[in-house]
C-alpha positions in Angstrom: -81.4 109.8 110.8 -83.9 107.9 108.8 -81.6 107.8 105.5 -78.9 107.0 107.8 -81.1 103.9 109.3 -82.4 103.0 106.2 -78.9 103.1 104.0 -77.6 100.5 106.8 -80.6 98.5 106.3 -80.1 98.2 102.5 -76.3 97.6 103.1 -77.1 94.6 106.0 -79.8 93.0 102.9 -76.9 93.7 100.2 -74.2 91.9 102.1 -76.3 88.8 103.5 -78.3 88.1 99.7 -75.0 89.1 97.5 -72.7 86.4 98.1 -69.1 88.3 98.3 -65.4 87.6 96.2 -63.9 84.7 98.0 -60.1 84.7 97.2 -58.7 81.2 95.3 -56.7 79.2 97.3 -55.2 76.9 94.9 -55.6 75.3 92.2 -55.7 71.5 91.7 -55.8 69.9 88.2 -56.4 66.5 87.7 -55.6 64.5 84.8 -56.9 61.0 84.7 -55.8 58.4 81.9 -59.2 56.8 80.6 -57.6 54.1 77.9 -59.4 50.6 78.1 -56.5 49.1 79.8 -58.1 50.8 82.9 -61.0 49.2 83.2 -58.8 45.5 83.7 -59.8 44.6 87.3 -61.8 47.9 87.6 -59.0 49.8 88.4 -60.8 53.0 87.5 -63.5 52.7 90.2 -60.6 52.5 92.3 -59.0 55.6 90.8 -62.3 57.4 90.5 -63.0 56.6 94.3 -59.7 57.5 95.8 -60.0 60.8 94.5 -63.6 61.6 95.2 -62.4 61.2 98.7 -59.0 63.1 98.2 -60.6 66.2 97.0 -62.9 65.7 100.1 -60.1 66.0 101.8 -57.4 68.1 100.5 -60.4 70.9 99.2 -60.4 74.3 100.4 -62.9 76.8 100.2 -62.1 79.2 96.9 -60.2 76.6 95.6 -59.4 76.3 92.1 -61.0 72.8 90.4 -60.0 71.4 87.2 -60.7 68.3 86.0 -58.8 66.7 82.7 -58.9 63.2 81.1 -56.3 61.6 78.6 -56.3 58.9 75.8 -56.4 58.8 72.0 -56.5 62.8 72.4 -56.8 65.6 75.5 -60.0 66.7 77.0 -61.5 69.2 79.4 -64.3 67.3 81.6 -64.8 70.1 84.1 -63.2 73.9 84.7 -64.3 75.8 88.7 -63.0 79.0 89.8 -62.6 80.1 93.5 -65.4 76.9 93.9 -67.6 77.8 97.2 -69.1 74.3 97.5 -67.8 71.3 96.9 -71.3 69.6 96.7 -73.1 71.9 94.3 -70.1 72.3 91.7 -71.2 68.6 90.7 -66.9 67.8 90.2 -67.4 64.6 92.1 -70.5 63.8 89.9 -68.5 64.8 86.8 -65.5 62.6 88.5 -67.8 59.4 88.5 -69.1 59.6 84.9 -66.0 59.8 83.3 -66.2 56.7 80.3 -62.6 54.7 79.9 -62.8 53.4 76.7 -60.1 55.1 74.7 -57.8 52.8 72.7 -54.6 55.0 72.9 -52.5 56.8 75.7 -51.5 60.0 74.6 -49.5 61.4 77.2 -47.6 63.9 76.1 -50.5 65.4 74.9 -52.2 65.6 78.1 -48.3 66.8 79.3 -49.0 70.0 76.7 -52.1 71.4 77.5 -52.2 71.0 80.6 -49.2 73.2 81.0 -51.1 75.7 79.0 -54.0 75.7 81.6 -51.6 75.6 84.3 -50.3 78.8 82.7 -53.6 80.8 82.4 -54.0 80.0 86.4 -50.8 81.3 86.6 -51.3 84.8 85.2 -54.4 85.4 86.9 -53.2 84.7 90.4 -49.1 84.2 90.3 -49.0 83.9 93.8 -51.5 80.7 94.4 -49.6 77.2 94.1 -50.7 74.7 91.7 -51.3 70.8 91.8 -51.1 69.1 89.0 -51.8 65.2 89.5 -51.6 62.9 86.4 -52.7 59.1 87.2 -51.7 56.4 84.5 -51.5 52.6 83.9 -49.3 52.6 81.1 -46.7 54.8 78.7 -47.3 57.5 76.2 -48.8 56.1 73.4 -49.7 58.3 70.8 -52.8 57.1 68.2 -51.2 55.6 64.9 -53.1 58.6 62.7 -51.2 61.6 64.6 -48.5 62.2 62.1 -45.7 63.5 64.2 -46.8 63.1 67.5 -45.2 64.9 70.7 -42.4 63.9 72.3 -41.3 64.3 76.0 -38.1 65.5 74.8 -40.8 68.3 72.9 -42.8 68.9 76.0 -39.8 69.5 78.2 -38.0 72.0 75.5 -41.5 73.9 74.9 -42.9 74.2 78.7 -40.2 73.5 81.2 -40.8 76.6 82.4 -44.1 76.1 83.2 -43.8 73.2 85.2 -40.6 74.4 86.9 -42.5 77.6 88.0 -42.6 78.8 91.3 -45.3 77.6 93.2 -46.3 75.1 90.6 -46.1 71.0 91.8 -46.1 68.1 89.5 -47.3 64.2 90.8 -47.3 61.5 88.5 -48.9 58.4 90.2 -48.1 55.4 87.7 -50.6 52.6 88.8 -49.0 48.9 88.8 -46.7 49.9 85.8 -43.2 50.8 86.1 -43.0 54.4 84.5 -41.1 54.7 81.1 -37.0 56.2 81.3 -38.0 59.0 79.1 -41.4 59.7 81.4 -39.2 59.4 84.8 -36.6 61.8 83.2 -39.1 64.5 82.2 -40.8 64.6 85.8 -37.6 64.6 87.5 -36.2 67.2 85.4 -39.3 69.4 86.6 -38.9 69.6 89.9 -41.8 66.6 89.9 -42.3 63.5 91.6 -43.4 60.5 90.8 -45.6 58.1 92.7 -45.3 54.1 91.6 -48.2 52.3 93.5 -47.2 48.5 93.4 -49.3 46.4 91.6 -49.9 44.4 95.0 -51.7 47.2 96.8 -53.2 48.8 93.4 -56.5 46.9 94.4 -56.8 48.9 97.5 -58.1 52.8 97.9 -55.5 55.1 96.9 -56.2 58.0 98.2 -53.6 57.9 100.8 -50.9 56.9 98.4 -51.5 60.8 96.5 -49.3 63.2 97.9 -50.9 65.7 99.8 -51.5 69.5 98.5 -51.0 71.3 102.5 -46.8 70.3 102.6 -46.1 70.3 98.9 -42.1 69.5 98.7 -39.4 71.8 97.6 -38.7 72.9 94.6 -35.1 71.7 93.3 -32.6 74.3 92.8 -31.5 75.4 89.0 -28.3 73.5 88.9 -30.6 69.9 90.2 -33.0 71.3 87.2 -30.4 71.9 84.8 -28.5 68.8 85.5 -32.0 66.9 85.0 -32.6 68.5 82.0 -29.1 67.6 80.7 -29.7 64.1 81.7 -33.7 64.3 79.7 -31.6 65.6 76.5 -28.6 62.6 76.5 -31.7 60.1 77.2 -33.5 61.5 74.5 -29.9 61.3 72.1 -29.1 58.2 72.9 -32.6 57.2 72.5 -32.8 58.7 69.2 -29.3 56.7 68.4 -30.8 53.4 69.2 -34.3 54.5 67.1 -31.8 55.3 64.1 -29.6 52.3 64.7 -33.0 49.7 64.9 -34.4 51.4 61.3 -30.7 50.8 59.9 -30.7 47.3 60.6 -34.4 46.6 60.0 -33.6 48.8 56.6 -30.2 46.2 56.0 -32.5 43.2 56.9 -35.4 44.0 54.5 -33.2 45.1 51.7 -31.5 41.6 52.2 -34.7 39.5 52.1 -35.2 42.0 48.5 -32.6 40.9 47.0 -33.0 37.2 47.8 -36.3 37.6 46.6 -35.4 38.6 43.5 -32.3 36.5 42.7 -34.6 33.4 43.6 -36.9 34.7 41.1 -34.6 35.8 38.5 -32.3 33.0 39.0 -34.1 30.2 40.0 -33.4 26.9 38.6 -35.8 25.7 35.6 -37.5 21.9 35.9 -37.9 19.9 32.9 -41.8 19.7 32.4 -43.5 17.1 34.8 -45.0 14.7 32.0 -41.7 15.4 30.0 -40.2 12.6 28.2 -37.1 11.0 26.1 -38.3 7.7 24.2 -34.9 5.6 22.6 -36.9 3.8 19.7 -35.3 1.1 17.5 -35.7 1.0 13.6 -38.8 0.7 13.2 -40.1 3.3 15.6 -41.2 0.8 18.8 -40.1 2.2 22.1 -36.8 0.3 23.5 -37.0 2.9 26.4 -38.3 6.1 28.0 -36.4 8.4 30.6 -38.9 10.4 32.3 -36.6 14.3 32.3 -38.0 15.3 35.7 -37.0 12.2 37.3 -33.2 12.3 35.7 -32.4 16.1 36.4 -30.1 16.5 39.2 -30.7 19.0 42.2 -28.6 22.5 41.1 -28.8 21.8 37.0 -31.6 22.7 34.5 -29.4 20.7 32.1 -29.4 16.4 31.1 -26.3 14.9 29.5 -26.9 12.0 26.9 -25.0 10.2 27.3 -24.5 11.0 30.9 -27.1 11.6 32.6 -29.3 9.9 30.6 -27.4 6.5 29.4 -27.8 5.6 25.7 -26.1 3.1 23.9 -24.4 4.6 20.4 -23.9 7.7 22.1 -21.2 8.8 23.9 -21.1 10.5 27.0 -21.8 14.2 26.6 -22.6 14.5 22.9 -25.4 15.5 23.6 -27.3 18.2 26.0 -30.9 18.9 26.3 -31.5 22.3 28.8 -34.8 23.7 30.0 -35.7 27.4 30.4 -37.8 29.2 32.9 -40.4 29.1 31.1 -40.6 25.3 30.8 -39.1 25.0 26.7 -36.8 22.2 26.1 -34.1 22.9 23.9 -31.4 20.0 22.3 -27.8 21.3 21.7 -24.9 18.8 19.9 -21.6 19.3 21.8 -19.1 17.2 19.9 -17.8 18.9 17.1 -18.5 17.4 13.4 -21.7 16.0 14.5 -25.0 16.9 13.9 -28.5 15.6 14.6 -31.1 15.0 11.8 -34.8 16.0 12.2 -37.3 13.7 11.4 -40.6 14.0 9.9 -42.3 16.9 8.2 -40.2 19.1 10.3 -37.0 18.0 8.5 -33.7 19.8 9.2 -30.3 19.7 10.5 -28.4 20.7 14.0 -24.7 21.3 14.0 -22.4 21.6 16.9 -23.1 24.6 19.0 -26.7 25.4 17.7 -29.4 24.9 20.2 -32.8 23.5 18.6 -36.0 24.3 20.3 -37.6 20.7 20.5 -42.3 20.5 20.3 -43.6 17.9 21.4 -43.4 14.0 19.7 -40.6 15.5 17.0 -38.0 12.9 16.0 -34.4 13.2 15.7 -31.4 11.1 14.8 -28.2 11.3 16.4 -25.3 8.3 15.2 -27.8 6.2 14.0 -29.7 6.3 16.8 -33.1 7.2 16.9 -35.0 9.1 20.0 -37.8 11.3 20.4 -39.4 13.9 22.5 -42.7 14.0 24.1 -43.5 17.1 26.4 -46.7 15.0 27.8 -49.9 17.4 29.2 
């Protein structure tokens, strides 16, 4: 009798001082975006506050708690099991120090491993449903130094079927942003909904705009999945198409602005130098007139006609050409057959029809008894 009394003692001490098993209910994950873009009119006390008071409300003894946060990569704030009290697990603390200063949205990111956590809560209890709530101001927006980054088209193909799992509910709450095609496609393809709070009413507590976790909504049948996923895949095709068709005319465009770049380059039209000039002198070298080139060349033609352009009495129009290269040298060519230009000074020489004579500055030529000379200037 005394073993007997005292083994029921020890088993009434074990039982009230060792805290028992106590079975998870569910699990909720929560996945909060924490870009900068949610800190414009404090959105994310708002968010924050609205669910502090939704896990207040919708917690359960033994519940499951995990808290996530998104932005230029994935991360794991907070991980309960089967949590016994909501105040000493610190997950509203932990909800209220959460920092939103990321520069990026990377959604689909936060889309992946969350179905991988989602996954391990599977296993370990198949039978207990799970919440998934995503809240977001923007669209998937992957940081510029991700080569690659994933796609919803990706996500869906990799784990549709662990957001389509039994049991297993998906809530996206877009806040004051109407959700992107390719994000609507990939909830609705998952059995998920999607909750759009108006930018009007995003300034209020939006705790009762979250669905609640005790009536979650059925799950769609395979042929509503199938046919959503058929529709995700077109989207993504034709999205694809429209990707491929913007880089082929952006390609066309640039190539376009190439080339013109380099015909102007290659081909653009010489200018006689600035200072350069054509004095007509008379016999004894004084200057009767000077053409300025610059001033005389016509818009379109690297090329001065005397006479022509230039009009010199004793010559006749055409005989002679003087043409200027790229690179700013003047050059005098004799047109008319049977004529030639003489070449004063120490420089001396002769230019016959169809040569082409590189004129430095202040040299002299003759051309019919006529006398000129060219001066390039500074």
């Amino acid at each position: 009798m005394f073993w007997t009394n005292r083994a029921i003692k020890y088993l009434f001490l074990y039982l009230l001082l060792v805290p028992g098993d106590v079975a998870a209910q569910k699990t909720l994950i929560f996945v909060i975006d924490v870009s900068g873009s949610m800190r414009y009119d404090n959105l994310y006390q708002r968010v924050t506050g609205s669910l502090v008071d939704f896990i207040r409300r919708e917690f359960k003894e033994g519940d499951n708690i995990v808290l996530c946060s998104f932005g230029n990569d994935f991360y794991i704030n907070k991980e309960l099991n089967e949590v016994k009290n909501l105040w000493s697990s610190n997950i509203l603390q932990e909800i209220e120090r959460l920092a939103f200063n990321d520069q990026w949205t990377y959604m689909t990111l936060a889309f992946a491993r969350v179905a991988e956590i989602a996954e391990r809560y599977r296993l370990r209890s198949p039978s207990n449903p799970i919440y998934i709530y995503l809240f977001t101001d923007g669209k998937n927006e992957p940081p510029p130094k991700v080569k690659n980054p994933l796609s919803f088209k990706q996500i869906l193909e990799w784990y549709f079927s662990s957001y389509q799992a039994e049991n297993t509910y998906l809530y996206v709450v877009t806040l004051g942003t109407q959700p992107q095609d390719s994000l609507t496609m990939f909830v609705e393809s998952t059995g998920g909904e999607i909750v759009s709070v108006p930018r009007e009413i995003k300034m209020k507590n939006l705790s009762s705009e979250i669905p609640s976790a005790q009536t979650p909504p059925p799950k769609k049948g395979e042929q509503d999945v199938a046919r959503q996923k058929s529709r995700v895949e077109s989207h993504s095709q034709k999205r694809d198409g429209r990707y491929w068709l913007i880089l082929v005319i952006g390609g066309g465009i640039l190539l376009l602005a190439l080339v013109f770049v380099i015909v102007k380059y290659k081909f653009r039209l010489a200018e006689f130098p600035p200072d350069a000039q054509l004095l007509w002198l008379d016999d004894v070298g004084h200057t009767i007139d000077r053409f300025n080139l610059r001033q005389h060349q016509k818009v379109g033609k690297n090329k001065l006609l005397i006479s022509g352009d230039i009009d010199i009495p004793g010559i006749a129009i055409g005989e002679l050409e003087l043409s200027v290269h790229r690179d700013g040298n003047v050059f005098l060519n004799v047109k008319q057959p049977d004529k030639s230009v003489k070449i004063m000074g120490e420089v001396g020489g002769e230019i016959k029809a169809g040569e082409r004579y590189l004129l430095t500055s202040n040299i002299e030529f003759e051309y019919n008894s006529v006398k000129l000379k060219y001066e390039k200037g500074d």
